[in-house]
C-alpha positions in Angstrom: 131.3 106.9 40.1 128.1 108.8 41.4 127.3 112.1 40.0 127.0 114.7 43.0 124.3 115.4 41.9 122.7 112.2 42.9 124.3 111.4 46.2 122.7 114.9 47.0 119.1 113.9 45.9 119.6 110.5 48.4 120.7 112.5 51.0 117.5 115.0 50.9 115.4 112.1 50.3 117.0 110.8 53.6 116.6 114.6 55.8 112.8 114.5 54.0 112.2 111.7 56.3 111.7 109.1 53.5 113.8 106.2 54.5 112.1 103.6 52.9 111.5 105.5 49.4 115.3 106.4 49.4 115.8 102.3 49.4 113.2 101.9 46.4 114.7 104.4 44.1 118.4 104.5 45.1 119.3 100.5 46.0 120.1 97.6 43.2 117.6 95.3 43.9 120.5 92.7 45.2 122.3 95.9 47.6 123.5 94.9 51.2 123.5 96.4 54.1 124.9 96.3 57.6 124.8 97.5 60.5 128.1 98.1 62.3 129.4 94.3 63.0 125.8 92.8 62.3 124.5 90.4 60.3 124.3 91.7 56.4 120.9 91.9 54.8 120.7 91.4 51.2 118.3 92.4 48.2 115.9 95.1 48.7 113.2 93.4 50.0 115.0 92.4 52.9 116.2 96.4 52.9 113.4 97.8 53.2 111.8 95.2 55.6 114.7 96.0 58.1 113.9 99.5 57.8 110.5 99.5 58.3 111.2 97.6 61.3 113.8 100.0 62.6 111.2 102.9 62.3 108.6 101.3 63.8 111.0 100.4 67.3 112.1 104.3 67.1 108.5 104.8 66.7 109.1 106.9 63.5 111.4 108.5 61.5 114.4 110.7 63.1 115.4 113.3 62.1 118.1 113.3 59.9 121.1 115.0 59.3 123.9 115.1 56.8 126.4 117.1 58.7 129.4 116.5 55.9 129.6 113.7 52.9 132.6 112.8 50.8 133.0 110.8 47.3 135.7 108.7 46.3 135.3 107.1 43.1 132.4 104.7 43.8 132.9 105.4 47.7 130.9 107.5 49.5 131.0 108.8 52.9 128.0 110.1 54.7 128.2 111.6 58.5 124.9 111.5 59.4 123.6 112.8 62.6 119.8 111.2 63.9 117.3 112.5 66.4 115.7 109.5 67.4 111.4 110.1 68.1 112.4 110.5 72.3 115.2 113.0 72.3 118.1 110.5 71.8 120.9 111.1 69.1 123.0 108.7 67.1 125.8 109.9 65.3 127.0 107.7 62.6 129.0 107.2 59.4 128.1 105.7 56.2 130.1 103.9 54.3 128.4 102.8 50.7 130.0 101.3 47.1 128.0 103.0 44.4 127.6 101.1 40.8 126.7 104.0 38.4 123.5 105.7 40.3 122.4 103.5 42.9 124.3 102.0 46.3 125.6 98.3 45.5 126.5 98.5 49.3 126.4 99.9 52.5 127.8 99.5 56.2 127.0 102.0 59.1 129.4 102.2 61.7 128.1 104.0 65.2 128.9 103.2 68.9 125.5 102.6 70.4 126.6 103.3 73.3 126.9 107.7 72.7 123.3 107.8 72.0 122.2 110.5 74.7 
């Protein structure tokens, strides 16, 4: 289970606008993670490549939001809200499986269609 703590210092590594250093430091180096019903990416190369390639299509970081987070035992449950670079928002939930202090895995489930 991960300590509070912890899942806070992600989640203001994430609203500091440091995507790609909250992979590095919070991800085993063989985590997944998908996108709703997408193809899984695995290890944290492939992480953080598919990051990096997200924020360069937004054409930079959004801004990002934890509006409420939950943990279950090793579950946790992020609702984060992003404001995409040209005005659009993306509500979404996270979904990851923690193994002591970093996410084994993680699945985002949004409907890309609200984004407004």
């Amino acid at each position: 289970m991960p300590a509070l703590d912890h899942v806070e210092a992600f989640i203001a590594r994430v609203e500091g606008l440091d995507h790609v250093g909250a992979i590095e430091d919070f991800y085993h180096t063989d985590a997944t993670m998908q996108e709703n019903m997408g193809a899984m990416r695995t290890g944290i190369d492939a992480l953080v490549a598919g990051e990096r390639a997200a924020l360069e299509r937004m054409g930079g970081p959004p801004k990002s939001t934890c509006t409420r987070f939950a943990i279950h035992g090793d579950t946790v449950f992020i609702n984060w809200t992003f404001e995409m670079p040209n005005g659009k928002v993306l509500d979404e939930i996270a979904v990851q499986t923690w193994r002591g202090d970093r996410i084994q895995t993680e699945r985002f489930y949004y409907d890309p269609g609200t984004m407004r």
